[in-house]
N, C-alpha and C positions, 0 to 999 in steps of 0.2 A: 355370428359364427366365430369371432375371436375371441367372444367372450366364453364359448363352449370348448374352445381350443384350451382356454387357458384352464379353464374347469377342468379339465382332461387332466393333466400335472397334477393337482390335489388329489387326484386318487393315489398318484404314483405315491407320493407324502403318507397319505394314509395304508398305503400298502408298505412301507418301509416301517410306520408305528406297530401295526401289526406285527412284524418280524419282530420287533425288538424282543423281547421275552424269548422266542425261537434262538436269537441271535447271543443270548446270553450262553456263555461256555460249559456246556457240561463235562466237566474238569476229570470224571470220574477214566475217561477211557483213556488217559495218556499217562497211566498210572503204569499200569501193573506188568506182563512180560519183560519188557526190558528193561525194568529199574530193579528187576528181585535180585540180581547177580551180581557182586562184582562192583557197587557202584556206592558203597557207604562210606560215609568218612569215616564213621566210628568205626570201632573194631568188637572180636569176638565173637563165634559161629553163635550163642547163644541172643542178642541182636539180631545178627541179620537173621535169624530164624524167624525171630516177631514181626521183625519187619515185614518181612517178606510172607508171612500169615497175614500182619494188615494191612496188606494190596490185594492177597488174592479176596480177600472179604472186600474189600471197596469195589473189588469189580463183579461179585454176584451184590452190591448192592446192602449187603449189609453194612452201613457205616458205622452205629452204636459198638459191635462187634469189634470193629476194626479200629475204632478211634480207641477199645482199652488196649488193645495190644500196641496200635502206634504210642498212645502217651505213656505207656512204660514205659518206653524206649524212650521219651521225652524228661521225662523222671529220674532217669541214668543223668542226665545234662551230657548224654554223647550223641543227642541227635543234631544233622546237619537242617540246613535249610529245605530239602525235600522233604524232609519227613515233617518237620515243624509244620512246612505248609500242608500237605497230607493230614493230620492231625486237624489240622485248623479247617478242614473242608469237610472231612468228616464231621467235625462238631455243628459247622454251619449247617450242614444237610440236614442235620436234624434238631434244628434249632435249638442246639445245647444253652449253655450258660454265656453269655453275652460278654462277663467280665473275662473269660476262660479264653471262647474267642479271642478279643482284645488283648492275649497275652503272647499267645500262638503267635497272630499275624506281624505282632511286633516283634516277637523274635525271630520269626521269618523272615522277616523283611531285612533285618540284620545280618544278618546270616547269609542271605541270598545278595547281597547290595556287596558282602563281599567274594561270592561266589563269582560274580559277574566279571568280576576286576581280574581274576586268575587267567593265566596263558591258558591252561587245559578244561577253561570253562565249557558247558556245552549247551546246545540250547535250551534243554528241560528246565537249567539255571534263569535264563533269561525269560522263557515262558513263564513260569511260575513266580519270578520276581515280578514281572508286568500286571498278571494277574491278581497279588495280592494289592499293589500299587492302586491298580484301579477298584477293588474292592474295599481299599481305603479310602475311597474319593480323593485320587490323585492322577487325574488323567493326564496332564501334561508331563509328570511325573512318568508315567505307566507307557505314553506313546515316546517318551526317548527312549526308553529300554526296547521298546519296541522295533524301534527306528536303528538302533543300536545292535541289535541279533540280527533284523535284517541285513545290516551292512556287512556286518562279521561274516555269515553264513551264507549270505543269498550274492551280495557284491548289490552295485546299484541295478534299478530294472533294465533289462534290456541286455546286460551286461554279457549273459552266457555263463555268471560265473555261479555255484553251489553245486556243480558235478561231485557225487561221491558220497552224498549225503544219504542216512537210511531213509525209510517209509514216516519212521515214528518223526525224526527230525523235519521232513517237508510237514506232514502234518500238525506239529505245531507250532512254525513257522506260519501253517494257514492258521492257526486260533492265533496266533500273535496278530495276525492283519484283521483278524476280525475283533480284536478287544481294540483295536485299532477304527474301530469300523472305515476300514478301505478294503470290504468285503470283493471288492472289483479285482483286485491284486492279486489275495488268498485263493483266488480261484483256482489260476497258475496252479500257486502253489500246491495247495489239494490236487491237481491233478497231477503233478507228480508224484505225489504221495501213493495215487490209485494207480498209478504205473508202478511202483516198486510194488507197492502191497500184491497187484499181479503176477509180479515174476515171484512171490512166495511160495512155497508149499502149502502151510498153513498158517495163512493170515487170520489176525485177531479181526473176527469180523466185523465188530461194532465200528472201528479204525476204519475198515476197507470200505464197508458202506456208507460209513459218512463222507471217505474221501469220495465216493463214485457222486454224492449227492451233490457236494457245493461244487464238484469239477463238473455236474450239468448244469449248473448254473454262468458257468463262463460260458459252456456250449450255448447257452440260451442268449448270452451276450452278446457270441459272433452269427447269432441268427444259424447253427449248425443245429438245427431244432432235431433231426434224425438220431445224431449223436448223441444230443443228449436226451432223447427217450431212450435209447439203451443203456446209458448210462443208469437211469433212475428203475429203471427195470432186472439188471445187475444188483444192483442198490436191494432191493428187495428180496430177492432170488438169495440172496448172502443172508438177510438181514431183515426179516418180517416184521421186525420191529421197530424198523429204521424209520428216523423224526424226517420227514419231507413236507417241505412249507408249502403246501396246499398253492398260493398262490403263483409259485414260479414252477408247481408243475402243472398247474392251467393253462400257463403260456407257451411251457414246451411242448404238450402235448396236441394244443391248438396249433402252434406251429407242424407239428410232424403230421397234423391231418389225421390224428387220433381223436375224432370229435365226442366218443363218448368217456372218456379216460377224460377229457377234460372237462366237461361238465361234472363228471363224477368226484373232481378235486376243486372246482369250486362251490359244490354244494357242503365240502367240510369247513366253509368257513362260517363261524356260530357267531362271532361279535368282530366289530360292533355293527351296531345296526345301521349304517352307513356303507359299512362294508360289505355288510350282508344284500344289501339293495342291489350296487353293484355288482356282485359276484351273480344276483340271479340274471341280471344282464347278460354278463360274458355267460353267462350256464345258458341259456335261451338260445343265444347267437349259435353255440358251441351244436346243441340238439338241433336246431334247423338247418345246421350246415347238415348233419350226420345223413340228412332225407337226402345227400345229394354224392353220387360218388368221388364227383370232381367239382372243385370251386375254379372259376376264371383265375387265372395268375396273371394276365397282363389288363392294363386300365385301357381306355379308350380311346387313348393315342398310340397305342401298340408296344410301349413300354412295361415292363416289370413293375408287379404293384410295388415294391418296393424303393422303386426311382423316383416315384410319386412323395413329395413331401405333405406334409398336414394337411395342409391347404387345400390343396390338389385334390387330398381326400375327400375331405369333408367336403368339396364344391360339388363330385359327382358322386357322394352319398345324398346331398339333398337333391341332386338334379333325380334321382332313383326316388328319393320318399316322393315326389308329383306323380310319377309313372305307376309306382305302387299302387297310390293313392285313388287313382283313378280303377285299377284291377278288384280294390279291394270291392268299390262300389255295386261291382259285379256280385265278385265271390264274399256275400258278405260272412260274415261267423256262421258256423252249422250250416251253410248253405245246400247240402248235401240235402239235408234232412229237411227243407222245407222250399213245397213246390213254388211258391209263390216269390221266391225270392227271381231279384233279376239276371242271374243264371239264367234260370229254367226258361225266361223269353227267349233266348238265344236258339237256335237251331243247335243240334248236335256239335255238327262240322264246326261252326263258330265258337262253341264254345269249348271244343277243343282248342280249337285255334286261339280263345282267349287263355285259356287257361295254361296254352304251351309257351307264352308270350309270358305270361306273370312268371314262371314257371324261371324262365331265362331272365328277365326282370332280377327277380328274389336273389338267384346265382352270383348276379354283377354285386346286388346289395351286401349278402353276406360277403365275399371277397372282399368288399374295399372294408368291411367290420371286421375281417378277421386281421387284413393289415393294420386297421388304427389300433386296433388291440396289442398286436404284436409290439406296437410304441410304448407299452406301457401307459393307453390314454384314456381316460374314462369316458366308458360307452354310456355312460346313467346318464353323466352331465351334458355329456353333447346331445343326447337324445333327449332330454329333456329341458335343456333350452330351445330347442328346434322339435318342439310341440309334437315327435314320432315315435316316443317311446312305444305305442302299444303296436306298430311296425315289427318292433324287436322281441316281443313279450308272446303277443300271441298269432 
């Protein structure tokens, strides 16, 4: 059993590798509204014109477009460090010339290294210095600049202190924490972001639905599972097209008792095939809870499944696969459909009565699966060191 316990953890692992690629910054939506204005170093309405033409193309997505009118502006030699790095991302995006790259990011980097050091810096400065940092392979590099904006902007955690700050700035303050990967922290952060971007008129919505996304990911942290299905529901409703990592809203919406919304999001998980085993697991659990209006919330000592630690679980999920075990012999597969099975010996009344018994059985089983789940713990390996998986399957 401790050995399934621990098995349980390597999914969290593998469910964290899976993010990675998710988790990489798509740099493109903290470009555009509020950097066209007002915000150049260089000068002359004929610049900022181009500029401000190659942001709004970075954000319908055309970057070839955008990367010639930003490197005009690069061509002058009066671009700052935003545009350099803008320039340098659009080339990347479309895996321009390597050596071209490699001239961008170094002069951005320059550029921005001095941006940071200014009294009037702001955080788009620090954002985009971090991010080219770590696109350089220079993460310890990348996390003091990191560590660095936080202090400036946010004060330390807990603090109370970054009152006053816009949507765009909390926002990325959360991609700072997440090039950071201290995804835990940026949650926060994001969800202030989705509080300002709220009180907008018209908020850019790709901004606002991403902030609603990683701020249900804190909800999901503090076990506020309700909050954040509306969150991710929001999310959607703004933003159709919005990137949500399949497997934190499996979680969340397993927690809020939305059983078919979350099989429906573990079944988008395509690789790896490890992953994929486990996600039919939670996807299994998720459709045989959906047969039940209500799952038991408290374990068998009259506590909240959640007061129950690991152990606890896992003692009276196998004391259930015996009970199971025993029903199943009854009710075997298709038993419905064939009279010979040992159902149909049963008297009616009895087998009512067996069958209301499994019935209440199944109930206790999926609740204590849907709390180890909520742990983040893998149902494959525990069910499959403890010889039950097809309990859980079929």
């Amino acid at each position: 059993m401790g050995k399934g316990a621990g098995a349980g953890k390597s999914g969290s692992d593998q469910n964290r590798n899976l993010l990675q690629p998710m988790l990489k910054r798509s740099i493109l939506i903290v470009f555009v509204l509020p950097l066209v204005a007002g915000i150049l170093s260089c000068t002359g309405p004929r610049i900022q014109e181009q500029v401000a033409r190659g942001r709004e193309l970075m954000a319908e997505g055309k970057y070839s477009e955008a990367f010639s009118e930003l490197d005009g502006v690069v061509q002058t030699g009066k671009a700052d460090g935003r545009i350099l790095f803008e320039a340098y991302d659009c080339l990347r995006r479309t895996a321009g010339d390597p050596a071209r790259m490699e001239e961008l990011r170094q002069a951005g980097l320059e550029k921005l290294e001095k941006a940071v050091q200014e009294e009037d810096s702001e955080v788009t400065d620090f954002y985009y210095f971090a991010s080219l940092q770590y696109d350089a392979g220079s993460p310890v590099e990348g996390a003091k600049t990191g560590l660095d904006a936080v202090q400036r902007f946010l004060g330390p955690p807990g603090s109370g202190a970054g009152p006053g700050l816009s949507a765009l700035e909390y926002y990325q303050l959360g991609e700072i924490y997440h090039l950071m990967h201290r995804e835990d922290l940026g949650e926060e952060v994001f969800a202030k972001a989705a509080g300002a971007y709220q009180e907008m008129e018209t908020p850019p919505v790709d901004l606002f639905a991403r902030s609603l996304v990683e701020a249900a990911k804190g909800d999901l942290r503090k076990r506020e599972y309700g909050e954040a299905a509306e969150k991710i529901d929001q999310a959607r409703t703004i933003d159709s097209e919005v990137s949500i990592d399949p497997l934190a809203e499996g979680l969340i919406m397993m927690g809020a008792r939305r059983f078919e919304a979350a099989e429906a999001a573990w079944h988008r998980i395509l690789e790896p095939a490890d992953l994929i085993l486990e996600c039919q697991f939670r996807a299994a659990v998720a459709r045989k809870s959906a047969r039940y209006k209500n799952l038991p919330t408290r374990g068998p000592t009259g506590l909240d499944l959640a007061e129950y630690n690991d152990e606890q679980i896992e003692t009276n999920i196998l004391e259930l696969v015996v009970e199971l075990r025993e029903f199943k012999k009854i009710f075997i597969p298709g038993w419905k459909r064939k009279p010979s099975s040992p159902a149909f010996q049963l008297t009616e009344d009895q087998r009512k009565s067996q069958l209301a018994g499994m019935r209440k059985v199944e109930k206790k089983f999926l609740a204590l699966h849907r709390e180890y789940l909520l742990r983040d713990n893998s149902l494959q390996a525990f069910a499959s060191w403890n010889r039950y998986r097809d309990l859980l399957r079929y």
